[in-house]
Rosetta silent file (secondary structure, phi, psi, omega in degrees, C-alpha in Angstrom):
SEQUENCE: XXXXXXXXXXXXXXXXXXXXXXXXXXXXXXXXXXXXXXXXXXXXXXXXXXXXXXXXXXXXXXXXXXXXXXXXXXXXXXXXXXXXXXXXXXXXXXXXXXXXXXXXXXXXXXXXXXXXXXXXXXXXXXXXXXXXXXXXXXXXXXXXXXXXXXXXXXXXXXXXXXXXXXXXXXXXXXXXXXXXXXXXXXXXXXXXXXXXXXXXXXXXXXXXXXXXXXXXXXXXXXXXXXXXXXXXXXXXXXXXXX
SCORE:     score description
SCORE:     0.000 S_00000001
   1 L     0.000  136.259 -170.425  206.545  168.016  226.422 S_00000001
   2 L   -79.536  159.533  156.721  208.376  166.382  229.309 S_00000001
   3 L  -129.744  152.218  165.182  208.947  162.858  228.841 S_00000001
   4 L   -25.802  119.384 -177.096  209.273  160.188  231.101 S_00000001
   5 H   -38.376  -46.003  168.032  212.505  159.464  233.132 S_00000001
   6 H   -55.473  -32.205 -172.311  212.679  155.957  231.922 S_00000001
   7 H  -108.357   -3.714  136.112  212.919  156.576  228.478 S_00000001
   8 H   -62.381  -33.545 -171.279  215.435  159.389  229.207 S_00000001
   9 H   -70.993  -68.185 -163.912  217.521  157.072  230.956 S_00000001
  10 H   -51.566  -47.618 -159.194  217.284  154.424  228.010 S_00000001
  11 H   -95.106   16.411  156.200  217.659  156.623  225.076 S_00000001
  12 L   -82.140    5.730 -166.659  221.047  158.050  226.610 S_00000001
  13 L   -94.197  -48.568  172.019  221.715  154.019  226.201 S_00000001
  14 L   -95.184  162.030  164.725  220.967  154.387  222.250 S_00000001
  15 L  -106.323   61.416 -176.658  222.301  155.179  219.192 S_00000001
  16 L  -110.555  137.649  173.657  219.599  156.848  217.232 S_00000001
  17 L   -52.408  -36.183 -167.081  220.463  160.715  216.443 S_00000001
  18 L  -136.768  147.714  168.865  216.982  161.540  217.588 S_00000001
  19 L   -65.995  128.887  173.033  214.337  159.973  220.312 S_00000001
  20 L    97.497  -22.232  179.738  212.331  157.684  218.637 S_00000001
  21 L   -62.728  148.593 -159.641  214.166  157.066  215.583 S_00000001
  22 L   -80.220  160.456  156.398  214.133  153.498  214.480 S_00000001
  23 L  -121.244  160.993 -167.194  217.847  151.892  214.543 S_00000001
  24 L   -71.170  121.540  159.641  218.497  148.660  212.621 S_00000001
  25 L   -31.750  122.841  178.050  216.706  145.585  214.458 S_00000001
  26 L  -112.873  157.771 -179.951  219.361  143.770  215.903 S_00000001
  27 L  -126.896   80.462  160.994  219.214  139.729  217.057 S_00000001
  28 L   -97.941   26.579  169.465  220.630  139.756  220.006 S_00000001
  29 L  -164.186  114.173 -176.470  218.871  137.209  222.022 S_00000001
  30 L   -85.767  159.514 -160.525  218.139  134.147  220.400 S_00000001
  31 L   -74.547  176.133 -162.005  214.536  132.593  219.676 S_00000001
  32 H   -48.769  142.505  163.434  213.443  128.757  221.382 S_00000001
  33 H    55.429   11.060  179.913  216.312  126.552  218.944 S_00000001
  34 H    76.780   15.615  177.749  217.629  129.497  217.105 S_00000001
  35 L   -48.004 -162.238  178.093  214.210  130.031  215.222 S_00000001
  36 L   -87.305  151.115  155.890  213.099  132.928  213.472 S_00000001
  37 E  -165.988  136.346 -167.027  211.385  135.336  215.471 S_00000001
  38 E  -129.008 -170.608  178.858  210.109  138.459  214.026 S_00000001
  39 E  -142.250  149.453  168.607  207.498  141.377  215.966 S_00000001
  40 E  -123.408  153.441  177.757  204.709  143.035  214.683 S_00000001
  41 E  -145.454  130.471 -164.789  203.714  146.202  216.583 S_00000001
  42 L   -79.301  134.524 -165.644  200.317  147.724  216.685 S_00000001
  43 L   -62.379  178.485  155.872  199.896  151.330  214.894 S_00000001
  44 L   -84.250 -178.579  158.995  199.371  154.891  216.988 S_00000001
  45 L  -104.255   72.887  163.915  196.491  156.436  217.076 S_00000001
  46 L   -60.340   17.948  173.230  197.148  159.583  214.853 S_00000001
  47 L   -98.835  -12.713  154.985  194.132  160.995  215.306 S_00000001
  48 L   -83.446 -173.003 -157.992  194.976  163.128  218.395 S_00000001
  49 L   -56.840  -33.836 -146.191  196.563  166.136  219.274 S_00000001
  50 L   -77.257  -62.509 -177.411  200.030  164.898  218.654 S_00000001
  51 H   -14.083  -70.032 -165.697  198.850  163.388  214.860 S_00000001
  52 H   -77.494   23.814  163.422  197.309  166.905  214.657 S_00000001
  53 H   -68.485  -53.262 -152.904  200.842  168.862  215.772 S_00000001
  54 H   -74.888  -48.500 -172.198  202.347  167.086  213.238 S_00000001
  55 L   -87.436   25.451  156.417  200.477  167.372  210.264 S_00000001
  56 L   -70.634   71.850 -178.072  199.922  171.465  211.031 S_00000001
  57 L   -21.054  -32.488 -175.984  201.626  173.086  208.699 S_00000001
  58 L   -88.596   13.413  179.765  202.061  175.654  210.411 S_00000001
  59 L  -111.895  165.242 -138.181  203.948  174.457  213.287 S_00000001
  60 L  -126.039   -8.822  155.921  207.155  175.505  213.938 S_00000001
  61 L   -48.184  143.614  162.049  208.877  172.450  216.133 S_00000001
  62 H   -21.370  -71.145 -159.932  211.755  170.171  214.265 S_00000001
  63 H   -49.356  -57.953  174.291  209.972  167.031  214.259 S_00000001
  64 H   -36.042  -80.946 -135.794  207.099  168.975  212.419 S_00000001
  65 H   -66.125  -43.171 -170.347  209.277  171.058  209.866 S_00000001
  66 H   -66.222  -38.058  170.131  211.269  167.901  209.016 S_00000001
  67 H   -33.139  -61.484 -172.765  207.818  165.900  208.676 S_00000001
  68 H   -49.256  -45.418 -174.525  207.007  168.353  205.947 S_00000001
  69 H   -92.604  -45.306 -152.331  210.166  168.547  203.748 S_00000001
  70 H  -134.238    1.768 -167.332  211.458  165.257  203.807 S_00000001
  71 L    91.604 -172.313 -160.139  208.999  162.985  205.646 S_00000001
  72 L   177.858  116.425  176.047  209.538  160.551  208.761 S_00000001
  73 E   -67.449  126.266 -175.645  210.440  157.095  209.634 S_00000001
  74 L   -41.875  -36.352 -174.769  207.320  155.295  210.745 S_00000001
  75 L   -44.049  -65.526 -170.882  209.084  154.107  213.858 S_00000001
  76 H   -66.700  -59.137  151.809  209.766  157.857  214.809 S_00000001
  77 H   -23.984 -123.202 -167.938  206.413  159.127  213.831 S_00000001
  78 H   -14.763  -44.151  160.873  204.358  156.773  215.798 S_00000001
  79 H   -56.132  -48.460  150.064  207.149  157.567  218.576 S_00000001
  80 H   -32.377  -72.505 -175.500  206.399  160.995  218.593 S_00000001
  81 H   -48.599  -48.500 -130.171  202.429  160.424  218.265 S_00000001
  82 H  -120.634   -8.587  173.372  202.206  157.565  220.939 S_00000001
  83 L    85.895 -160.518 -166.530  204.734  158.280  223.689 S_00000001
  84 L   -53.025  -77.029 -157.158  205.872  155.752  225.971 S_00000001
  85 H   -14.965  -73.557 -142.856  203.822  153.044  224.757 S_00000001
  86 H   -91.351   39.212  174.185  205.366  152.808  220.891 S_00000001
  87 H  -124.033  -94.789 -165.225  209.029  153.722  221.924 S_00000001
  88 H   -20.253  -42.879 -178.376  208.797  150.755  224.338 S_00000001
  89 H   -44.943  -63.442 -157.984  207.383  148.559  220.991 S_00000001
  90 H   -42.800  -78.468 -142.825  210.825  150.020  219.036 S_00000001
  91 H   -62.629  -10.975  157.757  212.865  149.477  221.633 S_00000001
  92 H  -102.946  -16.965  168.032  212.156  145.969  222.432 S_00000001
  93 L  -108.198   59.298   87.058  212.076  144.389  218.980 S_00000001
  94 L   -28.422  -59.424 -179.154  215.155  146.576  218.224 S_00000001
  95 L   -55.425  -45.401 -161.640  216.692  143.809  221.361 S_00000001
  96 L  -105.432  -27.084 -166.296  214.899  140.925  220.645 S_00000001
  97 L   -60.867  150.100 -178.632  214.262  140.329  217.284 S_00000001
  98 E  -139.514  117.552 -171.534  215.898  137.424  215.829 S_00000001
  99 L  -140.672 -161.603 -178.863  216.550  137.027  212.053 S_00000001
 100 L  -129.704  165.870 -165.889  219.212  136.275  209.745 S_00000001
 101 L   -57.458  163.867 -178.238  221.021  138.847  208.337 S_00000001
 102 L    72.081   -8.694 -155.092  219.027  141.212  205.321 S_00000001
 103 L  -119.180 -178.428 -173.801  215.770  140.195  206.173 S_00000001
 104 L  -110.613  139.436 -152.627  213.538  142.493  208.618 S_00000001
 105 L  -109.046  -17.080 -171.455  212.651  141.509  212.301 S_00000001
 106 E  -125.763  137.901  154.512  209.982  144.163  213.276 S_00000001
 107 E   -78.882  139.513  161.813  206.816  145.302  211.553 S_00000001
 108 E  -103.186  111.655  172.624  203.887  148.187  211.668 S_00000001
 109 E   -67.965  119.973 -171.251  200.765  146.984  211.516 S_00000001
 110 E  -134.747  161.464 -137.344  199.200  149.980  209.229 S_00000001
 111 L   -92.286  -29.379 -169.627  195.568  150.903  208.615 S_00000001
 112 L  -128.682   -7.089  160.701  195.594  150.669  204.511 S_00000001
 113 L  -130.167   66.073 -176.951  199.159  149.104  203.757 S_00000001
 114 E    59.719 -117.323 -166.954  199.540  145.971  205.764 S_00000001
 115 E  -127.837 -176.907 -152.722  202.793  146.092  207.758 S_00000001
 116 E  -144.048  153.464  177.404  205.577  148.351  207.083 S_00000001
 117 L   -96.752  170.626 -166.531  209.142  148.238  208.555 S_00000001
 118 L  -101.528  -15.265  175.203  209.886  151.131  211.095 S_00000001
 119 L   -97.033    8.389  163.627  212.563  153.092  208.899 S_00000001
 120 L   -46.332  118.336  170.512  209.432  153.558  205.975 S_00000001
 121 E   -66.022  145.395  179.566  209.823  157.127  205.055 S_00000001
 122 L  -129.839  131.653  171.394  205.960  158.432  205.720 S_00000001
 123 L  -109.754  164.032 -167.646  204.756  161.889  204.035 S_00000001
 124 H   -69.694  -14.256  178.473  202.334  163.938  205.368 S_00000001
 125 H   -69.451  -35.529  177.516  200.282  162.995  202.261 S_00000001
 126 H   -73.679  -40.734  160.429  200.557  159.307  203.502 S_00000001
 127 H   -40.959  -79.966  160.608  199.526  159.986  207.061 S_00000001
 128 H   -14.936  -74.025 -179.348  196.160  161.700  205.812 S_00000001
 129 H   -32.046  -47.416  179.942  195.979  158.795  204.201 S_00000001
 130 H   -82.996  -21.762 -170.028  195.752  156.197  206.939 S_00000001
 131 H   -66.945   -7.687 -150.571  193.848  158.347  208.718 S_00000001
 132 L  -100.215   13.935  172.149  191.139  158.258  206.144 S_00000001
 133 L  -140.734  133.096 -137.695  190.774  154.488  206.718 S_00000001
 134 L  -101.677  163.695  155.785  189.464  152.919  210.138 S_00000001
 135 L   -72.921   66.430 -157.661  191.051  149.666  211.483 S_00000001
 136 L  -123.161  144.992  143.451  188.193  147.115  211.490 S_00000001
 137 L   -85.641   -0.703  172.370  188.828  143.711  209.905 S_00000001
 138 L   -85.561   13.866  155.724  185.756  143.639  207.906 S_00000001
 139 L   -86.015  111.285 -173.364  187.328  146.795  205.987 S_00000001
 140 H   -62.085   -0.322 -172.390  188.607  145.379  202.999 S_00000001
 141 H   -57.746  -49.692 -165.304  190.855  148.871  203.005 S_00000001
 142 H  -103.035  -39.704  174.962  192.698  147.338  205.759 S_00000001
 143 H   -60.445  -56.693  148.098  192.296  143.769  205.596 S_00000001
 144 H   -32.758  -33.129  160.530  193.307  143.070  202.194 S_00000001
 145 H   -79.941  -77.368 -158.921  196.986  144.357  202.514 S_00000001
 146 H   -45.456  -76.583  160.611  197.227  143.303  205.866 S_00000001
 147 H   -20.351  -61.246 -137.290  196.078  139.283  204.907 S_00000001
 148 H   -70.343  -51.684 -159.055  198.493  139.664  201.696 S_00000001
 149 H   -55.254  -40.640  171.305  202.082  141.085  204.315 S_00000001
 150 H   -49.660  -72.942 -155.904  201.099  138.159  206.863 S_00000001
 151 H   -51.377  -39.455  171.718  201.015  135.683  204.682 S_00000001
 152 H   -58.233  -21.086  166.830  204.915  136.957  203.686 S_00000001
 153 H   -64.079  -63.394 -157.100  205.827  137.057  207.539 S_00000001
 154 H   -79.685  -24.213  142.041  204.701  133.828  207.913 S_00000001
 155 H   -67.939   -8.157  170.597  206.842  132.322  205.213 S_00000001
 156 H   -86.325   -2.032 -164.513  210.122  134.271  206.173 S_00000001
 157 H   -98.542  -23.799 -169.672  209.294  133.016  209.956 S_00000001
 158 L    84.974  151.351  163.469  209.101  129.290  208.733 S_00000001
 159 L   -45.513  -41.913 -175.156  207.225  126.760  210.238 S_00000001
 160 L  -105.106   15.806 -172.347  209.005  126.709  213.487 S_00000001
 161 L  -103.513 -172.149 -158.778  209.605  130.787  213.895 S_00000001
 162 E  -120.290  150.539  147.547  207.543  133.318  216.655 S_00000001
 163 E  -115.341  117.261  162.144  205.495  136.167  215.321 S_00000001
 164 E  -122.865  126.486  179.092  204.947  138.364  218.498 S_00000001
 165 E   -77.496   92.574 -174.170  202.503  140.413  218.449 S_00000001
 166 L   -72.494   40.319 -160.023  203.160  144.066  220.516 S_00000001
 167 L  -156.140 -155.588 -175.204  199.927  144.785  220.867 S_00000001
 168 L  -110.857  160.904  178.867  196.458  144.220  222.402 S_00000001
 169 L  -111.308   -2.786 -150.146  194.610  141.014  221.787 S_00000001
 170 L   -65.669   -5.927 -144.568  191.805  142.560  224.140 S_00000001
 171 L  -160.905  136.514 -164.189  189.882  143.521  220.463 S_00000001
 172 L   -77.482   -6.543 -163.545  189.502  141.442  217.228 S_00000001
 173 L   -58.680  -45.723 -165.364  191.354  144.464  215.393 S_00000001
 174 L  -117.310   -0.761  135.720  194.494  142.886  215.005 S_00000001
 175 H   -30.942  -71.696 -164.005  193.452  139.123  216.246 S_00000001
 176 H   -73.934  -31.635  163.693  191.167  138.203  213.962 S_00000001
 177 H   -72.283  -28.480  170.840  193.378  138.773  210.856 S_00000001
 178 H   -82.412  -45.936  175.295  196.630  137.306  211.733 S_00000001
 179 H   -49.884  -68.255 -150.100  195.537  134.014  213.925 S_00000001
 180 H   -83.864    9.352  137.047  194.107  132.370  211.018 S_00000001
 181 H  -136.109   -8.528  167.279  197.022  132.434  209.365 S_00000001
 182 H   -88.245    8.262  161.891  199.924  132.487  211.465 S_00000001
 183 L    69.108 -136.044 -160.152  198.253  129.883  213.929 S_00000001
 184 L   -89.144  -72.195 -151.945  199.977  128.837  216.747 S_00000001
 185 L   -64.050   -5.133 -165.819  203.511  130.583  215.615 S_00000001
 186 E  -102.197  107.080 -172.525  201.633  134.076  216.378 S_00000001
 187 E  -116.977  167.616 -144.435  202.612  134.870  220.753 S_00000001
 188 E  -140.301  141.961  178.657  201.164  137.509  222.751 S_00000001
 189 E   -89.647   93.077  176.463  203.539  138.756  225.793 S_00000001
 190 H   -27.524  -41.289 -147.196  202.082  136.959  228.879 S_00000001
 191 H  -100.820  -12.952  169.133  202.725  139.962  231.105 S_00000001
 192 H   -84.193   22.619 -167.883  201.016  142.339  229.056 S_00000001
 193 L   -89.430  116.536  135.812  197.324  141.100  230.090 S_00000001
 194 L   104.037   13.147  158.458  195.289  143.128  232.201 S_00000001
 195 L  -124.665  171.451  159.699  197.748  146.463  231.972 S_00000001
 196 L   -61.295 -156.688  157.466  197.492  149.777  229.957 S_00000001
 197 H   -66.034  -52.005  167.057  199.619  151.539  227.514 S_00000001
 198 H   -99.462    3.545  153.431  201.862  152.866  229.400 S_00000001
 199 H   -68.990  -39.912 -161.241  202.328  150.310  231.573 S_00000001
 200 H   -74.503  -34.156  168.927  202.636  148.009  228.897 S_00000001
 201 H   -52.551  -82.025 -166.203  205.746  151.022  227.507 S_00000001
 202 H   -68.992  -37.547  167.865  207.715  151.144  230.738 S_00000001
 203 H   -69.477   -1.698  172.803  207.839  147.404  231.377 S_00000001
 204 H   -69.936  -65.243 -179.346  209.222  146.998  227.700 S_00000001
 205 H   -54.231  -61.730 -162.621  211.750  149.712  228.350 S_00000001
 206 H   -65.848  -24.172 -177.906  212.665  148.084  231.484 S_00000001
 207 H   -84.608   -2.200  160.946  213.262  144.632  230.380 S_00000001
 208 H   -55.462  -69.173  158.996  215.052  146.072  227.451 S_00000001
 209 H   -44.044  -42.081 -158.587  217.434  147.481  230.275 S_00000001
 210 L  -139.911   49.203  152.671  217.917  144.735  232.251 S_00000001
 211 L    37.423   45.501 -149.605  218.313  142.492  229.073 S_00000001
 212 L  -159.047  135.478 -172.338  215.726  140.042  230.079 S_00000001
 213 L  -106.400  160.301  176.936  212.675  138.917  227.421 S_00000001
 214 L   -69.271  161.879  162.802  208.969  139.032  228.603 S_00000001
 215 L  -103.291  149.116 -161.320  207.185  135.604  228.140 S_00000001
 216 E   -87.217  137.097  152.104  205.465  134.736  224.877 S_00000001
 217 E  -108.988  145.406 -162.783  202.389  132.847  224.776 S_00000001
 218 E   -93.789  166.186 -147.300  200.335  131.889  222.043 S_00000001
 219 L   -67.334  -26.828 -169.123  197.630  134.152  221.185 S_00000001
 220 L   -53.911  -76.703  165.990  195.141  131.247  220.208 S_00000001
 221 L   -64.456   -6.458 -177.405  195.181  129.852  223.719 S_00000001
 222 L   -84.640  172.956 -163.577  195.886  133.256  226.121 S_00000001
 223 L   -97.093  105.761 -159.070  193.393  134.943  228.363 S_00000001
 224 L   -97.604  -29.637  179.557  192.939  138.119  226.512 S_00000001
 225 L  -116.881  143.018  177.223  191.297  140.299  229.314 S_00000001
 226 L  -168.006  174.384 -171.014  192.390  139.853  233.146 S_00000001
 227 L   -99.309  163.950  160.603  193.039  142.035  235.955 S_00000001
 228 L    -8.813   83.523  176.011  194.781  144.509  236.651 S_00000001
 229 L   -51.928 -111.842  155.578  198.463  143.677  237.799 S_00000001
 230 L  -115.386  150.219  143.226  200.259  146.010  240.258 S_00000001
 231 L   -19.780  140.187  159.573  201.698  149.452  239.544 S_00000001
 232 L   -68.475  167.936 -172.043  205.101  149.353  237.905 S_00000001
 233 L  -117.618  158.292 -140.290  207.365  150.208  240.529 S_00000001
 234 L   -65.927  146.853 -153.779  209.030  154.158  240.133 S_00000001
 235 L  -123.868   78.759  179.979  212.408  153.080  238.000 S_00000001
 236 L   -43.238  145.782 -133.589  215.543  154.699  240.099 S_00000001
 237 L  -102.935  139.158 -176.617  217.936  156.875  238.187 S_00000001
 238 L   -56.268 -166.220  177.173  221.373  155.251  237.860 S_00000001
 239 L  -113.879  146.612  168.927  224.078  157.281  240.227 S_00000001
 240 L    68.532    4.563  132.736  225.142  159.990  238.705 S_00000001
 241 L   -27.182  142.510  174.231  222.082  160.929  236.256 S_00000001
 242 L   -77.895    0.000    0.000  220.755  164.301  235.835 S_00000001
C-alpha cells in the first residue's frame, strides 16, 4: 500500500525502527506556565479491511506475522489500521506532550480497557476482543474502564494541566465521558472543526514539521460541527528527496 508523501517525508525525520511504531513521548514544547499536558487519542476502527489483514492468520506480510508471534504496540497497530489519520495522533503527542519525567503523556482511548499507552503490547486475542465491544457511552463495557483511567489522568494532570483530546467531539462517543470529569482542563484542537480524517492526519504531521502547536480550546465551550475549511495545500518534497 502506497502511503502518503508526507508521512514519508516525516518518518525519514524519526527514530522508530518501523512506520508507526510508538517512540517515547517526549516534552518538548512546554504547556501555558509549564503545566502538565497530557493527549488522549481516539481508537481505529479495526473493523475494516486493514483490522481484517491483520488478524488473518494466514497472511504472509511482516506486520501480520509479527502480530501473531509476539503481538504489537497499540500505537503501531492502530498506525497500520488507520493510516494517516492515527500516525498524525502519534506523531504529534510524541512533540507536544508535556510531563515530568516517568509518567506517560499520550493515551488510547480503547473500547473495553479505558486508555492504554501507545507501546501496550496488543495480541491478536486482545484485538478480537475490542472488537467484540461497541463504543457507546451507555455501554458499561466501555464506560466503566474508561470513567475509572480518566479519573487517573485527571489527577496526574493536576488542577491546572491540558487533557487534549485527538479526536472528534462531532459525537458524544468520547465527549460525554470525559467532560464531566475533566471539565474545563479537557481542549479540543481549534483547527480540527469542520475537517476529515485525513485532513485532520496531514495537518498534525505538518505542524509536527514545522514545530508549531495547533490551538487548544476547551471542549465544553467549542463549536463541535462547522464547515468545511480549505484543502490542505499539496506539502513540497524537501530538495533532494526521492
Amino acid at each position: 500500500m502506497t502511503e502518503p508523501t508526507i508521512e514519508a517525508a516525516l518518518d525519514r525525520g524519526q527514530p522508530n525502527s518501523a512506520p508507526g511504531a510508538p517512540a517515547e513521548v517526549s516534552s518538548r514544547v512546554p504547556a501555558a506556565g509549564g503545566a502538565t499536558r497530557i493527549f488522549l487519542l481516539s481508537p481505529a476502527n479495526a473493523n475494516g479491511v486493514r483490522g481484517g489483514l491483520l488478524l488473518n492468520e494466514k497472511a504472509h506480510f511482516d506486520l501480520a506475522q509479527r502480530f501473531h508471534r509476539q503481538g504489537l504496540p497499540l500505537g503501531e497497530l492502530f498506525s497500520f489500521i488507520s493510516g494517516l489519520y492515527f500516525r498524525g495522533k502519534v506523531a504529534y503527542a510524541q512533540a507536544y506532550a508535556q510531563v515530568p519525567h516517568g509518567m506517560t503523556g499520550a493515551y488510547v482511548i480503547t473500547a473495553c480497557w479505558g486508555l492504554l499507552p501507545l507501546d501496550r503490547v496488543i495480541s491478536p486475542a486482545e484485538l478480537r476482543e475490542m472488537l467484540q465491544v461497541p463504543i457507546e457511552p451507555g455501554d458499561p463495557r466501555y464506560r466503566t474502564p474508561l470513567d475509572r483511567e480518566a479519573r487517573s489522568v485527571a489527577d496526574a494532570a493536576g488542577n491546572a494541566g491540558e487533557v487534549v483530546l485527538l479526536g472528534s467531539i462531532a459525537t458524544p462517543k468520547y465527549v460525554e465521558p470525559l467532560l464531566p470529569i475533566l471539565g474545563e482542563r479537557l481542549l479540543f484542537p481549534a483547527e480540527f472543526v469542520g475537517r476529515g480524517d485525513m485532513s485532520r492526519g496531514g495537518l498534525m504531521l505538518r505542524h509536527v514539521r514545522a514545530g508549531t502547536e495547533l490551538r487548544y480550546i476547551p471542549v465544553a465551550t467549542a463549536v463541535r460541527r462547522g464547515s468545511r475549511p480549505p484543502k490542505l495545500a499539496k506539502l513540497l518534497r524537501p530538495a533532494g528527496e526521492a
